[in-house]
C-alpha positions as YAML, in Angstrom:
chain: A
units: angstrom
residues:
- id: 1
  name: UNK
  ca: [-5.74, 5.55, -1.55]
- id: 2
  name: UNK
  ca: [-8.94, 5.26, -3.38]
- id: 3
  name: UNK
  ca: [-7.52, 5.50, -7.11]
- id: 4
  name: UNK
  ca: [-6.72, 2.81, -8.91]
- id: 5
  name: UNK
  ca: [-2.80, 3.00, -8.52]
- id: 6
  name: UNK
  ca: [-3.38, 3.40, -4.79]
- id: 7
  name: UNK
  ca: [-0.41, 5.92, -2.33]
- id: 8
  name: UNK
  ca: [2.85, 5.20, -1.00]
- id: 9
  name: UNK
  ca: [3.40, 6.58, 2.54]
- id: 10
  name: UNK
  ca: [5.68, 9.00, 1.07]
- id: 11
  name: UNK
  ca: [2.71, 10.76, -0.65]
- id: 12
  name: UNK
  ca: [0.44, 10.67, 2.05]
- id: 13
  name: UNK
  ca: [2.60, 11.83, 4.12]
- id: 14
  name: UNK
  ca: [3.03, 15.02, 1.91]
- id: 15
  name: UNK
  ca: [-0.43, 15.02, 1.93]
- id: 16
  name: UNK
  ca: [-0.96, 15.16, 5.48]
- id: 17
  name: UNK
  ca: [1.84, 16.44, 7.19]
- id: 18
  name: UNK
  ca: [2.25, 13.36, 9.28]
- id: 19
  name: UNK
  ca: [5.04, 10.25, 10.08]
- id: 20
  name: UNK
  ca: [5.01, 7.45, 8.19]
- id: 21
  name: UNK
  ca: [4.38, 5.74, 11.39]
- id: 22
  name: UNK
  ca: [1.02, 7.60, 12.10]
- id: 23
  name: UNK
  ca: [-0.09, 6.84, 8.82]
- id: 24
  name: UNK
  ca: [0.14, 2.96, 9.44]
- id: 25
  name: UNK
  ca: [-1.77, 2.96, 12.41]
- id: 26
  name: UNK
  ca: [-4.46, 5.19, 10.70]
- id: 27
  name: UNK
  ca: [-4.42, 2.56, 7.95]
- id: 28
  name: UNK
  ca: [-4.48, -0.21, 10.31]
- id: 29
  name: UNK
  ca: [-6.73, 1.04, 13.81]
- id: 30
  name: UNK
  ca: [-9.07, 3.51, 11.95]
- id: 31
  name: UNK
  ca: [-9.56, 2.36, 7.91]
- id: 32
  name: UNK
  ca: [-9.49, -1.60, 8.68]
- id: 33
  name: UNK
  ca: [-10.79, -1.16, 12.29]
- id: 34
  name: UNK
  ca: [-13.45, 1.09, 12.55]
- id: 35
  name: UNK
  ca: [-14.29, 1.92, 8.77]
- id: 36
  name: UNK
  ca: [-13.84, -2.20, 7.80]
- id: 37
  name: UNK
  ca: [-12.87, -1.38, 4.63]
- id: 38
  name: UNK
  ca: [-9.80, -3.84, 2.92]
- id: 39
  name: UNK
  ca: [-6.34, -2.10, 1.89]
- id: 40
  name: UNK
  ca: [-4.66, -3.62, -0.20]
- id: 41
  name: UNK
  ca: [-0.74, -3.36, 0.57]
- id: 42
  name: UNK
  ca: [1.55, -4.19, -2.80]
- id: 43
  name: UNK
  ca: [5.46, -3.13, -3.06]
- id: 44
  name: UNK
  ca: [6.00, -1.26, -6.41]
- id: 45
  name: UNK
  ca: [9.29, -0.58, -7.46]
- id: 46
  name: UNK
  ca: [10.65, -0.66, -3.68]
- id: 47
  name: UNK
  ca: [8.05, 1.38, -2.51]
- id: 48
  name: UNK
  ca: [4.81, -0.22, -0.66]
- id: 49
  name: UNK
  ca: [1.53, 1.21, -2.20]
- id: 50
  name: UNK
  ca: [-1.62, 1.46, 0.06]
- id: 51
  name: UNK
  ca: [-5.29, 1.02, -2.07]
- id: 52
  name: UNK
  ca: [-8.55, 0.46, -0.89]
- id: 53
  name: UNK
  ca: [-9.68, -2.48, -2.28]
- id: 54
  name: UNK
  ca: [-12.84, -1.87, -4.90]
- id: 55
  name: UNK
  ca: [-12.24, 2.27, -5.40]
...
C-alpha cells in the first residue's frame, strides 16, 4: 500500500492469506484508527486500489 501505485484487495489478499472483508476493516479500524495514517481509495480499471497517502 505504500508504493506509489498503491494494492487492490486482490493482491493483499494474496499477500496475506486473508478475506477481502478482513482486509477492509484492517484498512479502516487499525491503519486509519489506530495508526492515523490517510488511505487513499481510487477505482482503477474496475478494481479499487488502496495507497497510503504520502509513501
Amino acid at each position: 500500500m505504500r508504493s506509489p501505485n498503491g494494492a487492490t484487495i486482490n493482491e493483499l489478499m494474496l499477500a496475506t492469506g486473508w478475506q477481502a472483508h478482513s482486509i477492509r476493516g484492517v484498512i479502516s479500524g487499525v491503519i486509519k484508527k489506530r495508526l492515523g495514517l490517510t488511505v487513499i481509495s481510487e477505482k482503477l480499471d474496475g478494481n479499487h486500489c488502496y495507497r497510503i497517502e504520502g509513501a
